[in-house]
C-alpha positions in Angstrom: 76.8 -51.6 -248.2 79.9 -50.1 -250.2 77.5 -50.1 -253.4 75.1 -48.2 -251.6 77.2 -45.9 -250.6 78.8 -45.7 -254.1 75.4 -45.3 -255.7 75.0 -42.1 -252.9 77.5 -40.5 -254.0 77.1 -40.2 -257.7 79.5 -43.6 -258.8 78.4 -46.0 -261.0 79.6 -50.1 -261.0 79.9 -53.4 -259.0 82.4 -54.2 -255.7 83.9 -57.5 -256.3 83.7 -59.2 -252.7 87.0 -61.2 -253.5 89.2 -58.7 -255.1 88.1 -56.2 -252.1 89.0 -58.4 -249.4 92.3 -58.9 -251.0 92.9 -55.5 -250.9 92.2 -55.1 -247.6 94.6 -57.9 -246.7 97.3 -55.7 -248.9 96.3 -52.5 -247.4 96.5 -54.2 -243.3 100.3 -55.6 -244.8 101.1 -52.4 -245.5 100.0 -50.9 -242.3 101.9 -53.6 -240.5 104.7 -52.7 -242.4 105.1 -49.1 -241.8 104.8 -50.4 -237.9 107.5 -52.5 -237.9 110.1 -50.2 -239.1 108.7 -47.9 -236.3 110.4 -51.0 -234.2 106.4 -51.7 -233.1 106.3 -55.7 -232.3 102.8 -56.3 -232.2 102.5 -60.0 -230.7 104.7 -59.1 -227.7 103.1 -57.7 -223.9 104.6 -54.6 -223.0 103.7 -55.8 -219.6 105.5 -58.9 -219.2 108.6 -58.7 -221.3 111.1 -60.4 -221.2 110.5 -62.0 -218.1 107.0 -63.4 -218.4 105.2 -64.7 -215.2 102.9 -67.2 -217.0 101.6 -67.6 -220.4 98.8 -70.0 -221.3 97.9 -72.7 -224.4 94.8 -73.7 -225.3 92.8 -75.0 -229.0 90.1 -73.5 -230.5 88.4 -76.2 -232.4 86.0 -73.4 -234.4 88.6 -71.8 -236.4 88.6 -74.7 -238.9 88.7 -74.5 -242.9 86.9 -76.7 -245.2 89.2 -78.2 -248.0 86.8 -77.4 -250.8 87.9 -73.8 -249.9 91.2 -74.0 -251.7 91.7 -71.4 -253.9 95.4 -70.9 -255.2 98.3 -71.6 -253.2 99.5 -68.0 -253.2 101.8 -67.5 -249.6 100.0 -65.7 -246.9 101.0 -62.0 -247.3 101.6 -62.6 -242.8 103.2 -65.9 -243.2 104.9 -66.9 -240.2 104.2 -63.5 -238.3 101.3 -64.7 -235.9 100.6 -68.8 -237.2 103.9 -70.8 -237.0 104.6 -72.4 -240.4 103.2 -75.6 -241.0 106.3 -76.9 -242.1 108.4 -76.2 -238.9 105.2 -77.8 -236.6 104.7 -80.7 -238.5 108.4 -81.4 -238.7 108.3 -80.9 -235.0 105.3 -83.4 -234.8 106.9 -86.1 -236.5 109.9 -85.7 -234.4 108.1 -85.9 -230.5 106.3 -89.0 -232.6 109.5 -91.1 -233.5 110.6 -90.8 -229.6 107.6 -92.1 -227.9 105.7 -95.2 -228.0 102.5 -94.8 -229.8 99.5 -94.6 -226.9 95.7 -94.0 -228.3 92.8 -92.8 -226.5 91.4 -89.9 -224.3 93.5 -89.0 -220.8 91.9 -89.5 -217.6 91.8 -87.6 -214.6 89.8 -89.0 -211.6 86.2 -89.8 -213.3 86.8 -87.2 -215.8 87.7 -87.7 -219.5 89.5 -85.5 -221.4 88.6 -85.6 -225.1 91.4 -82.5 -225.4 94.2 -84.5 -224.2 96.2 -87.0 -225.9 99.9 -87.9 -227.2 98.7 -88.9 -230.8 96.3 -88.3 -233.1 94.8 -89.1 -236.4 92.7 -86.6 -238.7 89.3 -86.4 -236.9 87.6 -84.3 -239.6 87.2 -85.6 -243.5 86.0 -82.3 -245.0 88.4 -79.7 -243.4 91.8 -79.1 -243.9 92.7 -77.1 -241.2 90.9 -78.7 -237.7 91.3 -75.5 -235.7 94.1 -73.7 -234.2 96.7 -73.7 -230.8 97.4 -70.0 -229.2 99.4 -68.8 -226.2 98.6 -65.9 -224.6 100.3 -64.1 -221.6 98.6 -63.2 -218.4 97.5 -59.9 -219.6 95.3 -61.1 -222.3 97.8 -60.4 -225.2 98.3 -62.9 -228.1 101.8 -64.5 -228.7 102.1 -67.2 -231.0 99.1 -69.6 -233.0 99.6 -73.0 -235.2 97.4 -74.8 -236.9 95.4 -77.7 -236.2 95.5 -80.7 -238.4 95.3 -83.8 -236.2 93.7 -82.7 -233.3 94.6 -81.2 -229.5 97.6 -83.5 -229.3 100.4 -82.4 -226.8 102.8 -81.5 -229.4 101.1 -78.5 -230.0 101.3 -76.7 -227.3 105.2 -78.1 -226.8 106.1 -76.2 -230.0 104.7 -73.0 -228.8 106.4 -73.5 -225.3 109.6 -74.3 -227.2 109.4 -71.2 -228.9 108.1 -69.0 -226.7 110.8 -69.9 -224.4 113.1 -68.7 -226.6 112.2 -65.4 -226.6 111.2 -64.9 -222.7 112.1 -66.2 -219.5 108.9 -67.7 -218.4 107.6 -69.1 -215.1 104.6 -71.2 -215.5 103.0 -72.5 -218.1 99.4 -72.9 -217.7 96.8 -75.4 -219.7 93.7 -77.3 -218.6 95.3 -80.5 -218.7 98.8 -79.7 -216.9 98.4 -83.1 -215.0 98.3 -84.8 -218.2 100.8 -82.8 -220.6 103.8 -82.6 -217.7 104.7 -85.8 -217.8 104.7 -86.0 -221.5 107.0 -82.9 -221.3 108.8 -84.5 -219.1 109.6 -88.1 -221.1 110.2 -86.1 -224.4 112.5 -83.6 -222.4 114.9 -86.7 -221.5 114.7 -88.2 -225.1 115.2 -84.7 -226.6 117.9 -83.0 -224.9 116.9 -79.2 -226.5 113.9 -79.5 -224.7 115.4 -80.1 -221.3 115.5 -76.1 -220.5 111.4 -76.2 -220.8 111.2 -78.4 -217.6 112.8 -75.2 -215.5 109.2 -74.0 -216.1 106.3 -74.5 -213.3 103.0 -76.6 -214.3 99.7 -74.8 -213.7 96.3 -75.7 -213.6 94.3 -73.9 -214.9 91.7 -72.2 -212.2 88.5 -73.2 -213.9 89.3 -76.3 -215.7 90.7 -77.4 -211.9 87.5 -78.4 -211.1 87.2 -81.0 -213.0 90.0 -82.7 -211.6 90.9 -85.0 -208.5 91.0 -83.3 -205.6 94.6 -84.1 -205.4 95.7 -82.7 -208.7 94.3 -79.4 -208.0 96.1 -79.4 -204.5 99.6 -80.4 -206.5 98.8 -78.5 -209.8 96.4 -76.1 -209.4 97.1 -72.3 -209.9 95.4 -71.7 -206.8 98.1 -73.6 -205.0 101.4 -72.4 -207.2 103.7 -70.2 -205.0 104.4 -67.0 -207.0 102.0 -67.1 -209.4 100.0 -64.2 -207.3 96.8 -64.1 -208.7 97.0 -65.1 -212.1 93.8 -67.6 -213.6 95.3 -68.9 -216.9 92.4 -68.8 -218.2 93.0 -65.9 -220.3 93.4 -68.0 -223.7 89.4 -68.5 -223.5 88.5 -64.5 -223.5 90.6 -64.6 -226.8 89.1 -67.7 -228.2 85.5 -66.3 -227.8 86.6 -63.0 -229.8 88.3 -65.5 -232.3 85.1 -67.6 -232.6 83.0 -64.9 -233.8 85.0 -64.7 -237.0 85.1 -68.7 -238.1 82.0 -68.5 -239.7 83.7 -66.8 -242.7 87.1 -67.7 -241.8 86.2 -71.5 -242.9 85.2 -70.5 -246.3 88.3 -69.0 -247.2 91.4 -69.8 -249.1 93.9 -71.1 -246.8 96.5 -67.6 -246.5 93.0 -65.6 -246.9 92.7 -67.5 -243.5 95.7 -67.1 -242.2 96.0 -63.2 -243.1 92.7 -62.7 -241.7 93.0 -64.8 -238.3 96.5 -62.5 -238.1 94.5 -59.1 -238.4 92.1 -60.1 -236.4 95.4 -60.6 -233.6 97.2 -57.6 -234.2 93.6 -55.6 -233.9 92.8 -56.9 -230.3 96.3 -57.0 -229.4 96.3 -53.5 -230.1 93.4 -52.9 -228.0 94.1 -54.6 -225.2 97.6 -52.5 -225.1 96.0 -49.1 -225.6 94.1 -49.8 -222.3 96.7 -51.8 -220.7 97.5 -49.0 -218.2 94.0 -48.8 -216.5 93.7 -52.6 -216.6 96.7 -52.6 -214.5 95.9 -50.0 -212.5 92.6 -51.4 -211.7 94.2 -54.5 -211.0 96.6 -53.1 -208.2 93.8 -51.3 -206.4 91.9 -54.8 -206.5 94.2 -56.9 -205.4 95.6 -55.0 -202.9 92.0 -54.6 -201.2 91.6 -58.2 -201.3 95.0 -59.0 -199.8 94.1 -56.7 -197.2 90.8 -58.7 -196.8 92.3 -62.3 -196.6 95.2 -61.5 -194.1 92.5 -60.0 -191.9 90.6 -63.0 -192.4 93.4 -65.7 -191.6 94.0 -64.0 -188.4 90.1 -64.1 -187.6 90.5 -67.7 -188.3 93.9 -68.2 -186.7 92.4 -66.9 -183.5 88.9 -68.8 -183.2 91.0 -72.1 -183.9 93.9 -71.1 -181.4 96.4 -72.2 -183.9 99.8 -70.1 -184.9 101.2 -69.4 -188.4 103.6 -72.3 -187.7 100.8 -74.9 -187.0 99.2 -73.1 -190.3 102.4 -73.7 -192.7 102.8 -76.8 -191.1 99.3 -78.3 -192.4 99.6 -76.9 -196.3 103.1 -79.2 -196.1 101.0 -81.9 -194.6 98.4 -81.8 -197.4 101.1 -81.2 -200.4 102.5 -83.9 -199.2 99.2 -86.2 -199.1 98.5 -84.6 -202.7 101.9 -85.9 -203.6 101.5 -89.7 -203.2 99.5 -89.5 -206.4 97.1 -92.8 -207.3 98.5 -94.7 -204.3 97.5 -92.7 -201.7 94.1 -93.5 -199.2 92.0 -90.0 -201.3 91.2 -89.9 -204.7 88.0 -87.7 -204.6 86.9 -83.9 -203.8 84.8 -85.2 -201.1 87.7 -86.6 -199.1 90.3 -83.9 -199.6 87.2 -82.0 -198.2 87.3 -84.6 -195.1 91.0 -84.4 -195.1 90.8 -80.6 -194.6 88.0 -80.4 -191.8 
């Protein structure tokens, strides 16, 4: 397309694909740059700083590399702006692995199996160097911090971008998919490792649509549905950005490893940038919503309260009853969906 144009316009000669793309990798640097010295902080929410209500962690197993894609080992022109270092995760890695007691295989939830959720890890792909990536992102939509794959979605991952995130906000809950799973393991490393112990101040969340999948008791105890304060947040929000990051891993994989980096950070600071532009009518929209729908279920609960001829005492009373069924865990009489629905009625 630029040769066309060139040709249109009266200039002769080639566009190297390679040395372009370089270019634009100097030119975005540059831009970034000139942004930061206008104090512009591009992978931090407006909304939700410092005191963040939630942020959430997920992978994205499409934003792999192949290893024949090597290139020279130049430094990412972004290194350490958007994807942690390799060096500071996999130190971190080796750490949370010389503290625990080496457990294989796939976590279980009910009859579901996770294939996302495990303490350790080998390398699952031969030809790839990079396996995919780890991202946090705050309730809003806006990306935070990314590492990258290279043994799998182990817990550690998400850990080290808890661990760091939680140095730069006061945070509330910390959403995943697997929150059942992963607090526990938080949990045991936060007693072996005492810099961790300020993470467990944070509240698990389950995430809203990944809660299905689980016991019926775990999304009464975990679930985001459940979580006082959390209002209406999903903690879903890392999925919106890891379909907007998929569409670029078809060239992302063939590229030199900080080609891949810088472009997976542009790629960040553009929808970032984005999202904040129109920040203000998403949160505007949001108020008018929710505050209709609040409206809604309070009318509704004292419909509800008045068929059954029960108070809001009797009401509070039976959520404690059920958290505290939810609570007994595996030894309690319900395991299933089916009979929390039984336990309910």
């Amino acid at each position: 397309m630029l040769e066309h144009r060139a040709h249109c316009t009266g200039r002769n000669g080639s566009i190297c694909g390679d040395t372009f793309h370089r270019v634009y990798r100097e030119f975005a640097f540059c831009n970034w740059k000139k942004e930061h010295l206008c104090q512009v902080e591009p992978f931090k929410c407006p909304a939700c700083t410092p005191d963040m209500l939630a942020i959430a962690a997920d992978g994205n197993r499409k934003q792999y590399r192949f290893k024949k894609s090597k290139g020279t080992d130049e430094q990412s022109l972004f290194d350490g702006l958007f994807i942690a270092q390799d060096a500071q995760v996999s130190a971190f890695v080796d750490q949370t692995r010389s503290q625990m007691t080496i457990r294989t295989g796939h976590d279980v939830c009910g009859p579901a199996t996770f294939t996302a959720g495990r303490e350790t890890s080998q390398k699952s792909r031969a030809k790839v160097d990079e396996e995919g990536l780890e991202i946090a992102v705050c309730r809003h939509g806006i990306l935070l911090q990314g590492l990258n794959h290279y043994r799998g979605e182990i817990y550690a991952y998400p850990l080290f971008l808890q661990k760091e995130l939680a140095q730069a906000a006061n945070i509330k809950f910390f959403c995943m998919d697997l929150t059942c799973r992963y607090w526990p393991y938080l949990e045991k490393m936060a007693e072996k490792l005492s810099e961790l112990q300020p993470l467990t101040e944070m509240r698990p969340f389950l995430s809203v649509m990944h809660a299905k999948a689980h016991t019926g008791k775990c999304q009464v105890r975990w679930g985001g549905r459940n979580q006082d304060g959390a209002g209406n947040t999903v903690g879903e929000e890392v999925e919106q950005v890891n379909s907007f990051l998929s569409r670029a891993a078809l060239t992302t994989k063939y590229m030199t490893k900080s080609g891949r980096a810088d472009m997976i950070t542009m790629l960040a600071m553009g929808w970032n940038n984005r999202k904040v532009e129109s920040l203000h009518k998403t949160l505007a929209k949001r108020f008018v919503k929710i505050t209709q729908r609040a409206e809604k279920e309070a009318a509704n609960l004292q419909h509800l309260q008045h068929d059954l001829n029960i108070t809001l005492e009797d009401t509070e009373q039976w959520i404690e009853d059920v958290k505290q069924w939810a609570a007994t865990g595996k030894h309690g009489a319900h395991s299933s969906q089916e009979e929390l629905q039984r336990e309910i009625d």
